[in-house]
N, C-alpha and C positions, 0 to 999 in steps of 0.2 A: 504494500500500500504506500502509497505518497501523495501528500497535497501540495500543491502549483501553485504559486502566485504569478499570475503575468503583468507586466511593471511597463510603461513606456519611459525610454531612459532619455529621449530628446524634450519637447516642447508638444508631446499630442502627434496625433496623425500617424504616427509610426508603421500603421497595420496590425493595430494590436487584433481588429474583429478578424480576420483571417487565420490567424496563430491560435486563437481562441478558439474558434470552428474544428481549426482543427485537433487541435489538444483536446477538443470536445469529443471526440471520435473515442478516448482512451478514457477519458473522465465519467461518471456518476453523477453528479450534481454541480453545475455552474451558478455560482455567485457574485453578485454584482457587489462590490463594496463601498463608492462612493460617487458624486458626483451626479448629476443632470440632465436634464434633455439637451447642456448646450455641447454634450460629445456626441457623435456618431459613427459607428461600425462599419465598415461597409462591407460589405462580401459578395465575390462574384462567385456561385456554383452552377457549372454547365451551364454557362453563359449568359446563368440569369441573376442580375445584381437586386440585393436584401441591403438595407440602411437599417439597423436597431438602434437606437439611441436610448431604450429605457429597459429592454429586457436580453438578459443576457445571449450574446451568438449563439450560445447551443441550441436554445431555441429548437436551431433548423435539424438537429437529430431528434428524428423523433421519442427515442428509447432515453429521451434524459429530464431530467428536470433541474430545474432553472429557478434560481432566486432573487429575491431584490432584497439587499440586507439593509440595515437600520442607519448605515451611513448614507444612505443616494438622499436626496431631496425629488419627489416625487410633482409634477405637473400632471393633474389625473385625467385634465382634456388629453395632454396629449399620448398619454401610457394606455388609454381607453380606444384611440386610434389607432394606434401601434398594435395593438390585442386585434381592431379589427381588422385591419390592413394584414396583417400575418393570417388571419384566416380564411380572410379571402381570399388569400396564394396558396390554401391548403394546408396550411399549416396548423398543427393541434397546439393551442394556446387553452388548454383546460384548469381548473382549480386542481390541485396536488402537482400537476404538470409543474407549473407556473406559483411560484408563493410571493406574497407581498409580505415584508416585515411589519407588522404593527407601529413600530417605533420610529420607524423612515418619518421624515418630516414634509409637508405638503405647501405645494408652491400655490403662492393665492395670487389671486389677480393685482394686488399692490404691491408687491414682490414684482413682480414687470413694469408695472410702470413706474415706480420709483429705481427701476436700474433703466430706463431710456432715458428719464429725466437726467439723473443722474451722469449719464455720459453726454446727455446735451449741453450739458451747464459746462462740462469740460474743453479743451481746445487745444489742438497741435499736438505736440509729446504727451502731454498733458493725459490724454486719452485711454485710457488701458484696454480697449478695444474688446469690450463684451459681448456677445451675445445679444443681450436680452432679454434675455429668460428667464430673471429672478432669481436666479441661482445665487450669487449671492445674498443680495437681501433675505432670502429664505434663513440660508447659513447663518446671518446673523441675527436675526429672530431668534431662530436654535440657540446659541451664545447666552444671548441675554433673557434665556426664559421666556421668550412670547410666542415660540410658535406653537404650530397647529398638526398632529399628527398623524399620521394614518388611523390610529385609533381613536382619533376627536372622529373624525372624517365618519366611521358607523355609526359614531353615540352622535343623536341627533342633541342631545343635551346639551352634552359638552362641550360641542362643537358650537352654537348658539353660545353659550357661554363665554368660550376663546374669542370667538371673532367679533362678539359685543365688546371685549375689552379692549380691543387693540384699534375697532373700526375709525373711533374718534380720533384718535394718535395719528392713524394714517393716512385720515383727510386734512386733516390740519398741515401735516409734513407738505404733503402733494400740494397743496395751493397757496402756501405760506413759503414754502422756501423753494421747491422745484417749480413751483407758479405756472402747473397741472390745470388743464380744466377740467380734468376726470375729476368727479366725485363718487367717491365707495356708496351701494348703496345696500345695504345689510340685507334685508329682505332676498333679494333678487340674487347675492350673493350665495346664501345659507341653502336658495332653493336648489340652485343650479350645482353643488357641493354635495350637498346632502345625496343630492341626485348621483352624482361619481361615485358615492360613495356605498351606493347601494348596490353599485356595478361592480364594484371590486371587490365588495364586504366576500363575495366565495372563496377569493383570491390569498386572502389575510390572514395571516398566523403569523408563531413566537419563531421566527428562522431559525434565531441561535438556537433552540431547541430541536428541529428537526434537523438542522447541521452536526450536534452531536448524537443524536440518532445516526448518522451516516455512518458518522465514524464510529461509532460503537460496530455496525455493522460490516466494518472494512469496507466502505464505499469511497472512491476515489475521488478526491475536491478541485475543483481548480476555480481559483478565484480570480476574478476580472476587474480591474481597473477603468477608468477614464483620464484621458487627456495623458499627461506624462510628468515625471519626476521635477523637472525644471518650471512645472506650472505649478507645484505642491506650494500651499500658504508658507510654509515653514522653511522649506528649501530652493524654493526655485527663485526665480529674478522680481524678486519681491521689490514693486505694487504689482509690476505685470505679470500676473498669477491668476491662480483661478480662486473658488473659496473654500476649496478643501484639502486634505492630505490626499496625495496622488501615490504616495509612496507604499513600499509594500508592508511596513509597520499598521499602518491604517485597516489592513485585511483584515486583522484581528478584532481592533474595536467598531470599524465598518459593519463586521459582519456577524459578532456575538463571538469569538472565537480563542483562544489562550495560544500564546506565541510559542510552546512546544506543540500544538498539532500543525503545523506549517513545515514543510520540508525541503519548499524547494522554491527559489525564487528565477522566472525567466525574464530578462531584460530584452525587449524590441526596439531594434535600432534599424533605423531605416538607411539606407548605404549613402545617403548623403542628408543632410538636415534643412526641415523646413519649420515655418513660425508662421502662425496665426496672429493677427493682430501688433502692437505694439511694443515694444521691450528692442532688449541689443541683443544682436546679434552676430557675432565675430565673423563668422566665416559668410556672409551672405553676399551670392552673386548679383550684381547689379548691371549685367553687362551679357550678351548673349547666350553665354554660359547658360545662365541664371536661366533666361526664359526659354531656353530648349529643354532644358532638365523639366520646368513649369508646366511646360505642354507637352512634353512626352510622359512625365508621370500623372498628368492629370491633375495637379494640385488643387484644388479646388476643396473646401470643405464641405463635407458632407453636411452639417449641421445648417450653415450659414450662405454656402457656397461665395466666401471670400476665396481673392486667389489667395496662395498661400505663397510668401519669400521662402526663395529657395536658394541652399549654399552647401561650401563639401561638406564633407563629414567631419566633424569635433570631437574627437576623440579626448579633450579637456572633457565635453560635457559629457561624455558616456562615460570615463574612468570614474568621475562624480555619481556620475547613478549605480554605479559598482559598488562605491564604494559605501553610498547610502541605503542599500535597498541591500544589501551583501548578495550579489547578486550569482547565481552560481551555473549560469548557461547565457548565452543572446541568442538572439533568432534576428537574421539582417535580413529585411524585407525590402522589395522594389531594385534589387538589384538589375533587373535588366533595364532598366531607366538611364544606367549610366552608360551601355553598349553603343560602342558607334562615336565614342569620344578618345582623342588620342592620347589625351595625355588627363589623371586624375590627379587631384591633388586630396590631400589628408589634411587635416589640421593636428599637430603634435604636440601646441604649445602656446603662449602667448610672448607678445616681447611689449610689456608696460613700460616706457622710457628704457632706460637702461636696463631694466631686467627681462628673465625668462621667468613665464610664469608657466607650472605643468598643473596646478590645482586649480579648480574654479573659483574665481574671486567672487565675495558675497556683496561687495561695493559697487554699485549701479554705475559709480562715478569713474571706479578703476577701469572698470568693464567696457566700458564705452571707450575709452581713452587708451584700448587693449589691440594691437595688431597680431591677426592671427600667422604662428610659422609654419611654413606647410613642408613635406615631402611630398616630391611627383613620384608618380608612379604613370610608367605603361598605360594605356587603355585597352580595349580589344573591341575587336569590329564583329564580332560571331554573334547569331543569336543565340541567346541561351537559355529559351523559353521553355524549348524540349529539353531541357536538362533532367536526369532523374536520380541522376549518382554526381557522388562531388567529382569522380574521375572523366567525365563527361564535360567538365568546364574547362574554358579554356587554360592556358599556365598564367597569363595575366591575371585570368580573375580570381584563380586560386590565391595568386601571391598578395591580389590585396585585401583578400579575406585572412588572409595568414596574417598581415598586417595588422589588421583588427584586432585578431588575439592577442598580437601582441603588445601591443600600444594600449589593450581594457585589461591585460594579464585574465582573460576569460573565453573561458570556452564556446565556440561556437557549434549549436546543437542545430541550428534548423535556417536554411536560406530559401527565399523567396524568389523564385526569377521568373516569376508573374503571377497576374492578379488572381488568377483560377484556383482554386483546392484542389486540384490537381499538379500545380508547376511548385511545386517541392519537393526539395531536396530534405529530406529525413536523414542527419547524421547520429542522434541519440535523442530515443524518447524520454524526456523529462520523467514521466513517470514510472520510467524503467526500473528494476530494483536496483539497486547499487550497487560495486561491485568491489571487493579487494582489491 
């Protein structure tokens, strides 16, 4: 038995819902641990592309079940579309299938408009480039004891209750300081809630409870992340972050769980790096590089369909997510994205005025003012989409995966050389038992 953490080790977007898919193949039970409708998955199987942004990839096996644990913040418009939209393609989204965590916290309608507001009042750098979504504001309701939970969301009581105490607070905010012409209006509110709420109530149970059920069982975990390491409140390029732990630590209180049932953490690194949104970025190409790499990987977010800055690989910022999440496998996705380029560069380092930097600096100010050092490397012109064995790639691209390992001092278990569940390269099942 072994339970997985899958970690994105850049800024999001890595291809974490691919890697997930498929470690779902080997996996028992998939859980979601943190995070909101402003991620999304995208998976292409036999040609046909799934986007889940609130219930975990596994989903699309049908023999699994899937959780949302107490860390996600829950928008129940749109997890109630998401349920129906996967059953219209067929898909079994059933209660026991599919568990809602009681404890999850629930995204209200002033939760969004207080983060559009919010990013309207802002300007230029200034901007931390949200979403939308309330994901934050949610998160800090959470904080300070105001929000409203999955389980206010059944008790028609409690819920009337919660939302009576908070409704006045949040009109006042919205037209006094964001200067909003939404006004909350409670009734109309409570009804259209209550109503979610009765739609999901089959849905709802103690997760952490039927997760140590699993494992009592020798059932095998793999738990799922949103966005990436470098977005986590704590670690990543703090303001421009997201509002939760992204980090594999968080698996555990995300999802109801004790930090000796976790066995194995897998870090996804996409073979060169991109960024949603606002924050610095050392290695970003700005120059045709840049927007071949953009439109041949398809950069585009799934959530928001921003393009997304694209630059090489920073191997600074993956050694950092190694180092934070003890990370003890990668999985490098989108590799064929980089085929057809002569020459690749790496990022190995910084050079801050006089110095080298090899650790990720926590100063926005250093960071900024940070030139990245590269090594070239080869490219190769083959395609490498039908690849099914690592001996099958070409010697470039082996050497700059070798590079990888060695520049993260980390093992690489699984490479991606396209978007299909099929165009993988399988070198060690995470789940595999371990071996002397």
């Amino acid at each position: 038995m072994s339970n997985v953490v899958v970690i994105g080790t850049q800024w999001g977007d890595e291809g974490k819902g691919k890697i997930v898919d498929l470690l779902a193949e080997s996996a028992d039970m998939i859980v979601r641990f943190q995070g909101g409708n402003n991620a999304g998955h995208t998976l292409v199987i036999e040609g046909k592309q799934f986007i889940c942004h609130l219930i975990p990839s596994g989903i699309l096996h049908p023999d699994k079940t899937c959780m949302i644990g107490n860390g996600t913040v829950l928008d129940p418009g749109v997890l109630i579309d998401e349920i129906t939209s996967l059953k219209d393609r067929g898909i079994s989204v059933e209660p026991g299938r599919l568990m809602i965590s009681e404890t999850a916290h629930v995204i209200m309608p002033y939760h969004k408009w207080i983060d559009h507001g919010r990013e309207r009042l802002l300007s230029g750098d200034a901007k931390i480039g949200t979403t939308g979504r309330g994901i934050g504001p949610c998160y800090e309701d959470k904080i300070v004891r105001k929000g409203i939970r999955i389980i206010d969301l059944i008790d028609p009581e409690s819920f009337a209750e919660k939302l009576s105490a908070v409704i006045d607070e949040k009109n006042f905010y919205l037209s006094e300081y964001l200067k909003s012409d939404e006004v909350l209006d409670s009734k109309s509110i409570r009804e259209e809630y209550l109503g979610y709420g009765e739609k999901l109530r089959p849905y709802v149970t103690n997760v952490s409870v039927a997760i140590r059920e699993g494992i009592r069982k020798k059932k095998k975990l793999l738990f799922e992340g949103a966005q990436g390491t470098h977005l986590d409140i704590d670690h990543g390029t703090y303001p421009y972050v997201t509002s939760s732990n992204t980090t594999a630590g968080n698996a555990c209180s995300g999802a109801g769980i004790g930090p000796t049932q976790l066995d194995r953490t897998l870090g996804i690194v996409k073979a060169y790096t991109t960024r949603v949104g606002a924050g610095p970025f050392c290695t970003e190409l700005l120059d045709a590089t840049g927007d071949r790499i953009q439109e041949k990987g398809a950069e585009f977010g799934a959530t928001t369909g921003r393009r997304r800055r694209c630059g090489w690989l920073d191997t600074v910022v993956v050694r950092n997510s190694v180092r934070i999440n003890s990370l003890t496998g990668l999985a490098v996705t989108k590799l064929d994205v980089l085929g057809g380029l002569k020459q690749i560069r790496v990022c190995t380092g910084y050079r801050y005025k006089n110095d080298l930097i090899t650790e990720f600096p926590n100063s926005l100010r250093v960071l900024k003012e940070c030139d990245p050092v590269y090594e070239e490397m080869p490219g190769w012109q083959e395609d490498i989409t039908g690849a099914r064995e690592f001996d099958e790639l070409p010697e470039n691209t082996k050497d700059y995966l070798k590079k990888i390992e060695d520049l993260t001092e980390t093992p690489i278990q699984i490479i991606s050389v396209g978007p299909d569940r099929k165009e993988t390269i399988l070198l060690e099942d995470p789940f595999a038992p371990e071996t002397d």
